[in-house]
Backbone as CSV, one residue per row, in Angstrom:
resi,resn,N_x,N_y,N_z,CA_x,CA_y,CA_z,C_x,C_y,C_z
1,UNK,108.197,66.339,102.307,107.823,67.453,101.436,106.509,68.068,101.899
2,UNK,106.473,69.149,102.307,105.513,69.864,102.688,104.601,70.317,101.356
3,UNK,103.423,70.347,101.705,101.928,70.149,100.571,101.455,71.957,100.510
4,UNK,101.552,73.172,99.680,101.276,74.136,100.054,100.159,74.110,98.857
5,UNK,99.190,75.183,99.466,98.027,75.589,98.457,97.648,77.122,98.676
6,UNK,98.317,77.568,97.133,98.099,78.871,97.340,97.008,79.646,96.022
7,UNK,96.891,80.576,96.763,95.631,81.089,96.338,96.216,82.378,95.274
8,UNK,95.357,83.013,94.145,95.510,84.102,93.354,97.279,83.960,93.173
9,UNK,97.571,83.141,92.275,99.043,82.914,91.786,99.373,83.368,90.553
10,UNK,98.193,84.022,89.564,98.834,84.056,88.165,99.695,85.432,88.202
11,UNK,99.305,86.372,89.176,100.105,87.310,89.157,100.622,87.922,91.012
12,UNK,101.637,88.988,91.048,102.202,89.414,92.356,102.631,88.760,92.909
13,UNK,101.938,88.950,94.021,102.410,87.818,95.085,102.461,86.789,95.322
14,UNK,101.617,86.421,94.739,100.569,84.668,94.837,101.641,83.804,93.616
15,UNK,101.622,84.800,92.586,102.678,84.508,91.549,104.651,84.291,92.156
16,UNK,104.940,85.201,92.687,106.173,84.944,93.292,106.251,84.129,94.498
17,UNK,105.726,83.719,95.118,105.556,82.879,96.590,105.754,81.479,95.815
18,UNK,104.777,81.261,94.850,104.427,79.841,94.287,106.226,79.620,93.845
19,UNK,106.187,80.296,92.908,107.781,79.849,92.376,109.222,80.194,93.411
20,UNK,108.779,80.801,94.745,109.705,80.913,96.036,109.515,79.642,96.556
21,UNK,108.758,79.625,96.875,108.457,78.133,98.074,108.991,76.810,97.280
22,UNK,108.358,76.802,95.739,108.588,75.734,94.618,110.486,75.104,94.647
23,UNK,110.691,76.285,94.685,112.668,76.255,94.521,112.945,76.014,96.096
24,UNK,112.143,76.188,97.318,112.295,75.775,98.540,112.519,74.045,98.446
25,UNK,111.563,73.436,97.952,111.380,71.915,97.518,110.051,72.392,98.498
26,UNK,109.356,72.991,98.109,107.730,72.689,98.579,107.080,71.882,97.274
27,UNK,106.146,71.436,97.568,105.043,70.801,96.527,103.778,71.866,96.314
28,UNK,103.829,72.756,95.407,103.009,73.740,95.256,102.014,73.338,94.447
29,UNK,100.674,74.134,94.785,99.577,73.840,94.510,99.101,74.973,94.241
30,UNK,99.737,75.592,92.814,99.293,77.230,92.542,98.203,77.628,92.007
31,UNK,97.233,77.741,92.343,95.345,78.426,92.184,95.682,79.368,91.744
32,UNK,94.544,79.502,90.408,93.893,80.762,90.322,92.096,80.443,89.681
33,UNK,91.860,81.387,89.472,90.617,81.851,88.988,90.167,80.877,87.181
34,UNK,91.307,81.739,86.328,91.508,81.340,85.264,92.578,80.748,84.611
35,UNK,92.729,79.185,84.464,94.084,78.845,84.311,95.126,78.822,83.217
36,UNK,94.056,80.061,82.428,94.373,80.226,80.757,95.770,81.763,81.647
37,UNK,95.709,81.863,82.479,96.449,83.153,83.244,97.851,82.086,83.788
38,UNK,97.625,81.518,83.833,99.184,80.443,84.440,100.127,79.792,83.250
39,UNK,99.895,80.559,82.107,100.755,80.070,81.244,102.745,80.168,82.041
40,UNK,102.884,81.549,82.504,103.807,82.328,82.502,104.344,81.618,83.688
41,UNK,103.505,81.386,84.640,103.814,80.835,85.870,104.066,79.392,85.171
42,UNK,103.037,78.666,84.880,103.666,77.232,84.443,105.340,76.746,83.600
43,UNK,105.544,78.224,82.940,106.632,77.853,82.212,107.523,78.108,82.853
44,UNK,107.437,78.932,83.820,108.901,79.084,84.528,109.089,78.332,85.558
45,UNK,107.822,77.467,85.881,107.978,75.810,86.486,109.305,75.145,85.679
46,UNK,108.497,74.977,84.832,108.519,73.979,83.864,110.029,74.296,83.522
47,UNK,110.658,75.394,83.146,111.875,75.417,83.017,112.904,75.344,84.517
48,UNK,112.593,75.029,85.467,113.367,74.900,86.601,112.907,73.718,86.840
49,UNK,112.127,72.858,86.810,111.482,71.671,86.681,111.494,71.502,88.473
50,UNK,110.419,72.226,88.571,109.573,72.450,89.968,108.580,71.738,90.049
51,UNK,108.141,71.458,91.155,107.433,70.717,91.871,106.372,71.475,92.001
52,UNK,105.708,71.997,90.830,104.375,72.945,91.053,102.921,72.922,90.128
53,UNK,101.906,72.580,90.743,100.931,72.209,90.151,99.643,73.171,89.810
54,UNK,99.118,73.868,88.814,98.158,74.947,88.360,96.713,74.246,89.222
55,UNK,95.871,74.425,89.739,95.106,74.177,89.710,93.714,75.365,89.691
56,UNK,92.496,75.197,89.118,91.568,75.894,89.105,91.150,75.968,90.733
57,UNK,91.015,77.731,91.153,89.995,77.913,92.318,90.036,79.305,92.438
58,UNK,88.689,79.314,92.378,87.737,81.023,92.696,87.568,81.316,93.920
59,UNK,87.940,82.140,94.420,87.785,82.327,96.055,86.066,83.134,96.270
60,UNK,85.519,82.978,95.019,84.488,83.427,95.214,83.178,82.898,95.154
61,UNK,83.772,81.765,94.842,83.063,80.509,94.730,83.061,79.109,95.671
62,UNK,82.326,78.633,96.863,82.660,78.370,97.693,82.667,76.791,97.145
63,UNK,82.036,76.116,96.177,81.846,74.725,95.561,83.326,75.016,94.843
64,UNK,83.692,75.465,94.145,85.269,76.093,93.587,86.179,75.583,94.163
65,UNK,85.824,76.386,95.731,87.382,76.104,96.731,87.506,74.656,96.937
66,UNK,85.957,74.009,97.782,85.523,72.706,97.732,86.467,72.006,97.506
67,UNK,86.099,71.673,95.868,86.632,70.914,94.748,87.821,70.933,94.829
68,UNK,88.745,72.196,95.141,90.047,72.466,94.705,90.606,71.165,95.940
69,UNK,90.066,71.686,97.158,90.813,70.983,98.148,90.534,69.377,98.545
70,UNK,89.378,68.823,97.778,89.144,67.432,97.408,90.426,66.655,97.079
71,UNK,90.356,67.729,95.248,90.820,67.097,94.440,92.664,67.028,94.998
72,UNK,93.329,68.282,95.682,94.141,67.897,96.850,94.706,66.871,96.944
73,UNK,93.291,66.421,98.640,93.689,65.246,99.228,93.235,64.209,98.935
74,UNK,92.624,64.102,97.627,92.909,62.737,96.963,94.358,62.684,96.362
75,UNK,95.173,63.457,95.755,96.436,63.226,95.415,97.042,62.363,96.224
76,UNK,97.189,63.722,97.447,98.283,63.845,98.211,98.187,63.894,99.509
77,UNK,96.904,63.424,99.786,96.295,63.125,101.326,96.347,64.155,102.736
78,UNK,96.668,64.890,102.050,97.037,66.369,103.267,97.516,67.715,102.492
79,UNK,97.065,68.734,103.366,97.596,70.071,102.836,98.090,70.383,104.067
80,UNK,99.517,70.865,103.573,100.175,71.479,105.157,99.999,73.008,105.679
81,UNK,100.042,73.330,104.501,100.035,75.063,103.939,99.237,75.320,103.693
82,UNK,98.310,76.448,104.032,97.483,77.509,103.353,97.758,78.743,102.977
83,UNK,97.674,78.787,101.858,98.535,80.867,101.986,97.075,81.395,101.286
84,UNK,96.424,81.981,102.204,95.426,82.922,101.376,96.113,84.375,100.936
85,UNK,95.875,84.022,99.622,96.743,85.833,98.982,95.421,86.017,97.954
86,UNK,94.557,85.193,97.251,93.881,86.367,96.249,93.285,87.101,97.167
87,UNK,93.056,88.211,96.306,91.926,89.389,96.441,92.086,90.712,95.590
88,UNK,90.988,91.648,96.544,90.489,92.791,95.159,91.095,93.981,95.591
89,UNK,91.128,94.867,95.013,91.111,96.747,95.646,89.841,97.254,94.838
90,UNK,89.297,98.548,95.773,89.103,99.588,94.623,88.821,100.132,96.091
91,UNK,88.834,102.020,94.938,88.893,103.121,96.060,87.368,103.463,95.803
92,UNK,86.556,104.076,96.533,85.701,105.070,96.580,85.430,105.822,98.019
93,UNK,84.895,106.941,98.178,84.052,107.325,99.012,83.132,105.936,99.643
94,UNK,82.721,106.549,101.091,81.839,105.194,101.715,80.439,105.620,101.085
95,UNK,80.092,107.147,101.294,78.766,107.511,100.368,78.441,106.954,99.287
96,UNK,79.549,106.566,97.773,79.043,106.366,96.459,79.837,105.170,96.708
97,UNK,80.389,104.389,97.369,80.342,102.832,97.203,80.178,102.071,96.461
98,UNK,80.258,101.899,95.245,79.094,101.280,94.090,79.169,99.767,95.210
99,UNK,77.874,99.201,95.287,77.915,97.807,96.570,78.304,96.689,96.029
100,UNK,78.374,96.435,94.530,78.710,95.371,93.874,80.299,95.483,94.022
101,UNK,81.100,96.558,94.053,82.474,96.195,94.314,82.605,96.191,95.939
102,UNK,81.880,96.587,97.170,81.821,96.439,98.228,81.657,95.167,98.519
103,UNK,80.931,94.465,97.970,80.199,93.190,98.482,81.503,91.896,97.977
104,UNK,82.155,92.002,96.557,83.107,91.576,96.207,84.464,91.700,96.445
105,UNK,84.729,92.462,97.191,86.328,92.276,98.123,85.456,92.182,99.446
106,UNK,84.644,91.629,99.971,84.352,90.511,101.512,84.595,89.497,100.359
107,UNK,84.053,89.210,99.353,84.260,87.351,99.093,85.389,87.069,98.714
108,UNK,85.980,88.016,98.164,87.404,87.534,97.846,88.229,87.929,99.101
109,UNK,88.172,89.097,99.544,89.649,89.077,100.848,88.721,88.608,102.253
110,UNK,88.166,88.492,102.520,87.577,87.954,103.463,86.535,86.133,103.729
111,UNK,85.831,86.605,102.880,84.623,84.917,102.518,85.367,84.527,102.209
112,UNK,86.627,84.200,101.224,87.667,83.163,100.469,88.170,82.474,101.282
113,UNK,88.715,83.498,102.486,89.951,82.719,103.459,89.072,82.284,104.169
114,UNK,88.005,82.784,104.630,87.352,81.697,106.052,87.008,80.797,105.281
115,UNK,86.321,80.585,104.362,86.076,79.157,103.431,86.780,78.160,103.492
116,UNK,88.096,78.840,102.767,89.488,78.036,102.800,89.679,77.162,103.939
117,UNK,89.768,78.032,104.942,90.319,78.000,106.298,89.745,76.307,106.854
118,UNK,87.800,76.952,106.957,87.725,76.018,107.589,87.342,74.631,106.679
119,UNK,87.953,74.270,105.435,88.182,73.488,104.579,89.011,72.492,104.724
120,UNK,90.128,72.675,105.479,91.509,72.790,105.003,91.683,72.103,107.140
121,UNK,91.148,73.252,107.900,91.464,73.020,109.201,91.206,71.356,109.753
122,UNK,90.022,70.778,109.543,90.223,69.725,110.561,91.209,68.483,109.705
123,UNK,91.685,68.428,108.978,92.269,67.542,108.788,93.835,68.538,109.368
124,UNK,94.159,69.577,109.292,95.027,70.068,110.169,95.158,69.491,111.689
125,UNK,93.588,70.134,112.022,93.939,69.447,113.962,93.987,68.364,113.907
126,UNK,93.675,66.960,112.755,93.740,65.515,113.613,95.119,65.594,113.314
127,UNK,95.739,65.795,112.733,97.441,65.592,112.161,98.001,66.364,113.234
128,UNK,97.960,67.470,114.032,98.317,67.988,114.912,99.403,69.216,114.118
129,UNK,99.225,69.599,112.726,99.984,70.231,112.554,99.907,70.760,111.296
130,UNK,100.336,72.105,110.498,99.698,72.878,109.437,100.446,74.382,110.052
131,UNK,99.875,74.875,108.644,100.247,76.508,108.817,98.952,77.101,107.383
132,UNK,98.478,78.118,108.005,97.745,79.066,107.759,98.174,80.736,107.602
133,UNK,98.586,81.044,106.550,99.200,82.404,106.075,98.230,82.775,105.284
134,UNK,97.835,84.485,105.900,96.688,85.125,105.335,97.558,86.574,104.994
135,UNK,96.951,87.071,103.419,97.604,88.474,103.002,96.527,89.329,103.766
136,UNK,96.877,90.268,104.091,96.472,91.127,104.774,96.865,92.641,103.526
137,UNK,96.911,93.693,104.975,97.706,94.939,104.077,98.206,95.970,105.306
138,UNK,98.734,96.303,104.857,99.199,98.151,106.006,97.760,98.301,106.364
139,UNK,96.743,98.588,104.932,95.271,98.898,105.452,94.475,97.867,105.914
140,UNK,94.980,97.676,106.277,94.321,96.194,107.415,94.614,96.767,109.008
141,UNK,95.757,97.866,108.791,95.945,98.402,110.196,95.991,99.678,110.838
142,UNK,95.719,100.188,109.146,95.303,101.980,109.237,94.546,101.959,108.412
143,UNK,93.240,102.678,109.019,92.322,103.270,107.595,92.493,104.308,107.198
144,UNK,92.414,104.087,105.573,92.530,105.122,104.692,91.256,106.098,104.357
145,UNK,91.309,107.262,104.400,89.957,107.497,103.841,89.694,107.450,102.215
146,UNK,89.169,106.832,101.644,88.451,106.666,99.931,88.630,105.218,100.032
147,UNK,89.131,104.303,101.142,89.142,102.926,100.833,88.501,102.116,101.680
148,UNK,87.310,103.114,102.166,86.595,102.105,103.633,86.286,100.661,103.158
149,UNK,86.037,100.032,102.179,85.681,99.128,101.938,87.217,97.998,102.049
150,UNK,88.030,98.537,101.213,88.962,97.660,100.948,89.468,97.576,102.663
151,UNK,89.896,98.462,103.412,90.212,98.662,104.698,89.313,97.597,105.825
152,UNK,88.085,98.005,105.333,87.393,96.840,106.133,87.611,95.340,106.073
153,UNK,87.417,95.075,104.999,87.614,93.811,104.329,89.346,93.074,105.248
154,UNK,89.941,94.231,104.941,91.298,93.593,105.487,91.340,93.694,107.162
155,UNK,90.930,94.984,107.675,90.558,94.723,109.297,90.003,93.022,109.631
156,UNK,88.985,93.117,109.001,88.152,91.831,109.014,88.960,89.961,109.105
157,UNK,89.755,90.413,108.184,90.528,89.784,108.372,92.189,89.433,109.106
158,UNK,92.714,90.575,109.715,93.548,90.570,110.687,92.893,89.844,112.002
159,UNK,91.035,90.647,112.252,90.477,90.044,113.438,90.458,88.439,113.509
160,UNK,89.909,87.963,112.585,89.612,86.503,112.345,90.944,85.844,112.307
161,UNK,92.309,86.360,111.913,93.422,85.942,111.943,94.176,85.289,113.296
162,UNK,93.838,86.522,114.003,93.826,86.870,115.015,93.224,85.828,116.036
163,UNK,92.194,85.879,115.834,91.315,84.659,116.759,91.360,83.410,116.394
164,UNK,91.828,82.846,115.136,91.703,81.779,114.534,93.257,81.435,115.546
165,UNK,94.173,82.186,115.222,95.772,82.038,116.069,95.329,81.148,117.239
166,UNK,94.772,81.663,118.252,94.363,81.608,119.430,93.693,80.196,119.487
167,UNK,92.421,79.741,118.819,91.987,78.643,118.497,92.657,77.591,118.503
168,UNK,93.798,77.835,117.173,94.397,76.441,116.486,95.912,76.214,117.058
169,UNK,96.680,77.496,118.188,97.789,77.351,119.010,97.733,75.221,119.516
170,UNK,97.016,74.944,120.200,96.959,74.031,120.737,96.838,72.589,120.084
171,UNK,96.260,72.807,119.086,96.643,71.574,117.780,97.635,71.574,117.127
172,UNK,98.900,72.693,117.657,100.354,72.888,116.602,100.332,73.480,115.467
173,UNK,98.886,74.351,115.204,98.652,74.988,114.168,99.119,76.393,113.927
174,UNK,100.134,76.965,113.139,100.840,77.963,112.975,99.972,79.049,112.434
175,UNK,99.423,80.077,112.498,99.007,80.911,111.516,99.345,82.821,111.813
176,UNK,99.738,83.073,110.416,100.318,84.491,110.356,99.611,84.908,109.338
177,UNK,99.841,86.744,109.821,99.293,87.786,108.984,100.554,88.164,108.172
178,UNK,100.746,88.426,106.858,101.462,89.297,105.921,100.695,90.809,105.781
179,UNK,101.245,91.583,106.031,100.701,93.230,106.104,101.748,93.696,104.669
180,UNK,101.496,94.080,103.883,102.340,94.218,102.387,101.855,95.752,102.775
181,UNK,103.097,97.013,102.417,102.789,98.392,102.380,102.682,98.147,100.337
182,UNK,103.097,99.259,100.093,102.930,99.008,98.233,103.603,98.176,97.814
183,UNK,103.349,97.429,96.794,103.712,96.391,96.134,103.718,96.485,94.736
184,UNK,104.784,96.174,94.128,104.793,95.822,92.469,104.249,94.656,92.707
185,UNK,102.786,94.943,92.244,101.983,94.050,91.713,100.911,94.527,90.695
186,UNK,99.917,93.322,89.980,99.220,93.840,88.915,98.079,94.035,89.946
187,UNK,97.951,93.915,90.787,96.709,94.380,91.236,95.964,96.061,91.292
188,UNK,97.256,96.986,90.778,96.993,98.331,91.108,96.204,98.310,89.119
189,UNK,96.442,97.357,88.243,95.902,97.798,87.049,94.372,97.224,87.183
190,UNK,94.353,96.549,88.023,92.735,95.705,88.074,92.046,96.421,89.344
191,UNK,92.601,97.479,89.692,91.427,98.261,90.798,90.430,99.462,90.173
192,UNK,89.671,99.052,90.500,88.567,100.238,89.846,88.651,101.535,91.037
193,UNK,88.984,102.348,90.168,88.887,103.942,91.189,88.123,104.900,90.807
194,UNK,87.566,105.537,91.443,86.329,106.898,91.512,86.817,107.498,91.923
195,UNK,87.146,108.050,90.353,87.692,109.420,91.065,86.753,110.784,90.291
196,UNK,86.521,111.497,90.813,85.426,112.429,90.194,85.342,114.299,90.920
197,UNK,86.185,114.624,89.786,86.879,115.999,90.482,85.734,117.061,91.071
198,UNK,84.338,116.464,90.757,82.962,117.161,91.019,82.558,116.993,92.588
199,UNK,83.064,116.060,92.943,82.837,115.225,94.529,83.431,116.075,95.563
200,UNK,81.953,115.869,96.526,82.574,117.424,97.352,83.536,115.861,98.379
201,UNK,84.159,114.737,97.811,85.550,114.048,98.430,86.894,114.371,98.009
202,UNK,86.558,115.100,97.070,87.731,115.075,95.825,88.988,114.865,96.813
203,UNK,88.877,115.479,97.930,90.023,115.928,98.990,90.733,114.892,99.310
204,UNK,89.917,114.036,100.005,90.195,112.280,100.622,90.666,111.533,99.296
205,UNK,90.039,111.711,98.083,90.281,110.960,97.106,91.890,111.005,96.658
206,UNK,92.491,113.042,95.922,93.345,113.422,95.758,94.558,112.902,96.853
207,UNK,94.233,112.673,98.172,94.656,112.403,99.121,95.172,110.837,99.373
208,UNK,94.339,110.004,99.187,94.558,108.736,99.027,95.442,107.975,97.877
209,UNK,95.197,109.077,96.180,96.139,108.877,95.148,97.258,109.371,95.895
210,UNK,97.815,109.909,96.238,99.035,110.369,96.677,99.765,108.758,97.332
211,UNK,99.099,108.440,98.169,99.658,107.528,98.878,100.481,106.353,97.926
212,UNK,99.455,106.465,96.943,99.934,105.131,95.985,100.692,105.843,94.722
213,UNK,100.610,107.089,94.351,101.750,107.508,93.263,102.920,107.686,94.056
214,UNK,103.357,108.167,95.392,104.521,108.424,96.361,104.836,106.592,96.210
215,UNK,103.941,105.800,96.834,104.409,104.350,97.110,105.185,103.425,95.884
216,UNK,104.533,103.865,94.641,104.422,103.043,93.530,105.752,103.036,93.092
217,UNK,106.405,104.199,93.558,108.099,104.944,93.150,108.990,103.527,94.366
218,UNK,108.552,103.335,95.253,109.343,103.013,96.540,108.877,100.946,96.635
219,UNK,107.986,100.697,95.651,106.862,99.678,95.983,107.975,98.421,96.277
220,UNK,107.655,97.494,96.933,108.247,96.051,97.308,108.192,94.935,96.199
221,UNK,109.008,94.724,96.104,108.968,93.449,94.640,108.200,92.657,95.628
222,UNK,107.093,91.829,94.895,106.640,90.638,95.113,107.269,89.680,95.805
223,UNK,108.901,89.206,94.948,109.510,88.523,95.797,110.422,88.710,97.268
224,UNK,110.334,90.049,97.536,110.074,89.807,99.016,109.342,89.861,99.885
225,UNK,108.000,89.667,99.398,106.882,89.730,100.337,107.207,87.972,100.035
226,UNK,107.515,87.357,98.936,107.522,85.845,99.060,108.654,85.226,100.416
227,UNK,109.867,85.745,100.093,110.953,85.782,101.590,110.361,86.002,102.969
228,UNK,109.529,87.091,102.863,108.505,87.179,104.178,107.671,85.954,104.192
229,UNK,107.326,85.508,103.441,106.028,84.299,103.812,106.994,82.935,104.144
230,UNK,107.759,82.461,103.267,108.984,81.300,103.567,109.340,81.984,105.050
231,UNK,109.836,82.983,105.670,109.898,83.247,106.969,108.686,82.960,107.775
232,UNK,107.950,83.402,107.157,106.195,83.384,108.866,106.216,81.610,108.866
233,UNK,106.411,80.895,107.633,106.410,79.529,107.700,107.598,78.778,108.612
234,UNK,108.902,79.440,108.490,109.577,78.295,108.740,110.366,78.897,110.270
235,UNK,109.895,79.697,110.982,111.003,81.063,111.536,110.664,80.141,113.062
236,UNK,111.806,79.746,113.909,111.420,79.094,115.279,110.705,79.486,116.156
237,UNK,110.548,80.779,115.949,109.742,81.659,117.299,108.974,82.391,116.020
238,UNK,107.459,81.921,116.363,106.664,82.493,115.783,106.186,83.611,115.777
239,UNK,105.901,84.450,114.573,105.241,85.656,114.941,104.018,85.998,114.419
240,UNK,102.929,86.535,114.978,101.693,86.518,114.439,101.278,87.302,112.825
241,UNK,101.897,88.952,112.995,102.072,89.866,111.997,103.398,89.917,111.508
242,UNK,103.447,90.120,110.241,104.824,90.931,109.540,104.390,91.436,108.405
243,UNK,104.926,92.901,108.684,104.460,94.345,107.806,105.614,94.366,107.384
244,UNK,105.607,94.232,105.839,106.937,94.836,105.178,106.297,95.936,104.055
245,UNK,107.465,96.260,103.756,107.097,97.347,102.632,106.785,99.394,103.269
246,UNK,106.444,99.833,101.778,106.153,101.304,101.733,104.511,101.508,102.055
247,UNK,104.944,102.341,103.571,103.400,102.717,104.636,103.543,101.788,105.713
248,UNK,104.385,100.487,105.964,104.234,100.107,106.763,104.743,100.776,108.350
249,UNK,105.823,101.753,108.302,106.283,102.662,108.912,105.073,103.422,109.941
250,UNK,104.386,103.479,109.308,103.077,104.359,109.693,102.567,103.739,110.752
251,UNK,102.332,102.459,110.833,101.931,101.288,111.883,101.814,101.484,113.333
252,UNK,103.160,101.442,113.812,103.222,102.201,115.365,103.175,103.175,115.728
253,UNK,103.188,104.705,114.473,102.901,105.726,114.905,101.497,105.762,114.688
254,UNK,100.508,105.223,114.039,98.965,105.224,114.155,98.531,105.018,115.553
255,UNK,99.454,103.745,115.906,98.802,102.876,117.136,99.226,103.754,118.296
256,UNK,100.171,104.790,117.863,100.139,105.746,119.054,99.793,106.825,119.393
257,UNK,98.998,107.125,118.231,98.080,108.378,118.351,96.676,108.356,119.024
258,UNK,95.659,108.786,119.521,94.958,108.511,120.050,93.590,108.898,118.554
259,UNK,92.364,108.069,118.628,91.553,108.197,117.323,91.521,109.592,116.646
260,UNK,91.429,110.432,117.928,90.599,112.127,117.877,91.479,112.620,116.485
261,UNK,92.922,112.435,117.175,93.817,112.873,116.875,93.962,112.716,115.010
262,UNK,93.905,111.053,114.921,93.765,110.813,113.670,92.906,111.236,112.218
263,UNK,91.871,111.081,112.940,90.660,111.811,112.295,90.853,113.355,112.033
264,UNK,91.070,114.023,113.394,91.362,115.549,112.863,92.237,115.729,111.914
265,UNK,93.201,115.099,111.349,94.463,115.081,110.450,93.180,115.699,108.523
266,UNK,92.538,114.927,108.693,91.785,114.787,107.678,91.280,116.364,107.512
267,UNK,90.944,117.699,108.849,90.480,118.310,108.241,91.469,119.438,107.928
268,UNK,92.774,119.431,107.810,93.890,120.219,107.812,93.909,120.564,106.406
269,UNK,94.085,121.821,106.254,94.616,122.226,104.695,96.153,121.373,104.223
270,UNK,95.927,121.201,102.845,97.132,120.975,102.592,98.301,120.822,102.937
271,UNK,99.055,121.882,103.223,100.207,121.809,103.610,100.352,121.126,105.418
272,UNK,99.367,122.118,105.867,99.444,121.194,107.451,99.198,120.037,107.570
273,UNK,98.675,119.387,106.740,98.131,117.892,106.339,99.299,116.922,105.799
274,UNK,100.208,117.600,105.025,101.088,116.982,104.295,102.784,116.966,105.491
275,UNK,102.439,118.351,106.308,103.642,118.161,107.241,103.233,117.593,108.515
276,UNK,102.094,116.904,108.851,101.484,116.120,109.673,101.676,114.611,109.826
277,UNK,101.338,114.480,108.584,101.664,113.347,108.028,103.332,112.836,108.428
278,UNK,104.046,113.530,107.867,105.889,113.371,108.038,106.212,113.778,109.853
279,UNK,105.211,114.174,110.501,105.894,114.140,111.405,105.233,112.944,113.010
280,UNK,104.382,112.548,112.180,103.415,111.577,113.109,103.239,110.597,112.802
281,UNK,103.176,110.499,111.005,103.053,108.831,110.643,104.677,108.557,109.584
282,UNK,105.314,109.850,109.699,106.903,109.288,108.884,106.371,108.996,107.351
283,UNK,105.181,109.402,106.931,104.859,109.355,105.462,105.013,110.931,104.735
284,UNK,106.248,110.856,103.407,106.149,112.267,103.216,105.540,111.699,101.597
285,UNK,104.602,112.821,101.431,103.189,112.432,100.837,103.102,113.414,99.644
286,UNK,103.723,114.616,100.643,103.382,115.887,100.116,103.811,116.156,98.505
287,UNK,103.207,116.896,97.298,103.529,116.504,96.138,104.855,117.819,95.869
288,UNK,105.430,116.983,94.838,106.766,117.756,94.611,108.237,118.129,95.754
289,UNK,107.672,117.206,96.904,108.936,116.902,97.734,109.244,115.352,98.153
290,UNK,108.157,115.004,97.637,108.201,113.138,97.927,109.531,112.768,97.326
């Protein structure tokens, strides 16, 4: 029985993975923040009579994670699995930033998982074996403009994904990126957005809502971003990334545009902006033909 410990479970993703993997016959180890939030998750354990355990951990709290993964491998003497999935959104301009929500999606989508990571890793390399699954996003591989922060945060973490791969190949250590385009999840009710029709951004802003009222119509149930993760875990030929979902489309036509190109998109009126979009990144955006 494989030992998984997953992160931000009371709701989305973190929430559907736990009770995917659980009905796999994994031994789940479903974290969150507040465990007064795992009622919903515990009961639908509890009525399939799963192999899944609530435990308290703040990814923002590095004595938190600690503890979480102590108290672990005193159980159960090993963690095989890591799935880092909590974390934050919010939109702003890079100018009005408020820094307290800047500074708080690095600790949660970024500081959490390296914490985790290297928590969790050396008892991985003496065993010669583990898996490491990190949520990522589409904007982890295109930046948006009104979300430099959240965008960074997730770049940040594709890189470290990325290099960590490379590292832990040789101890039998598995690790993948999940790239999620929109998602039915609660995370779009817990993002703080600035939006402020006075802002000489309004443009980028108006621009960026689009992405997520067009997506929100098209969004990926949770549980198949959970099918994607049971895949990056168990699939014979490994793969580093897997982008599912609405925007992920956009991916290889970004990576084949050259920067100039991208950037100029931004100063197009409307309509050339909106038929730009559909014919370079396959996103139709534009309002009242989406």
């Amino acid at each position: 029985m494989q030992i998984c410990l997953i992160t931000g479970t009371s709701t989305g993703i973190g929430h559907a993975t736990a009770l995917h993997l659980a009905r796999r016959g994994y031994r789940v180890y479903a974290t969150m923040r507040n465990t007064a939030k795992g009622d919903q998750l515990g009961a639908a354990a509890a009525a399939e009579n799963l192999d899944l355990v609530i435990e308290t951990l703040d990814v923002a709290d590095h004595q938190s994670m600690l503890d979480c993964v102590a108290r672990i491998m005193v159980v159960e003497g090993r963690i095989d699995i890591l799935i880092n999935n909590a974390g934050l959104s919010s939109s702003s301009p890079i100018e009005t930033y408020p820094e307290d929500e800047h500074r708080a999606l690095f600790e949660a989508n970024y500081w959490g998982p390296v914490k985790l990571t290297q928590a969790v890793l050396p008892a991985m390399r003496e065993r010669a074996s583990g898996a490491i699954i990190n949520i990522s996003s589409v904007l982890g591989r295109i930046a948006w403009a009104n979300q430099g922060a959240y965008c960074a945060s997730k770049f940040a973490i594709e890189a470290f994904s990325e290099a960590l791969a490379q590292e832990v190949a040789p101890f039998g250590i598995r690790v993948a990126i999940i790239e999620p385009g929109v998602t039915a999840s609660a995370i779009f009710d817990n993002t703080p957005v600035h939006y402020d029709r006075a802002s000489p951004y309004k443009t980028a802003m108006r621009r960026n809502g689009r992405f997520y009222s067009v997506g929100i119509a098209d969004a990926t149930p949770a549980e198949q971003l959970a099918e994607t993760i049971e895949e990056a875990l168990t699939a014979e030929q490994p793969k580093l990334r897997h982008a599912v979902g609405f925007g992920t489309q956009a991916i290889p036509r970004r990576a084949a545009m050259n920067d100039e190109e991208y950037v100029a998109l931004a100063t197009l009126a409307d309509p050339d902006y909106y038929q730009a979009l559909r014919e370079r990144l396959d996103l139709d955006l534009e309002p009242g033909e989406s």
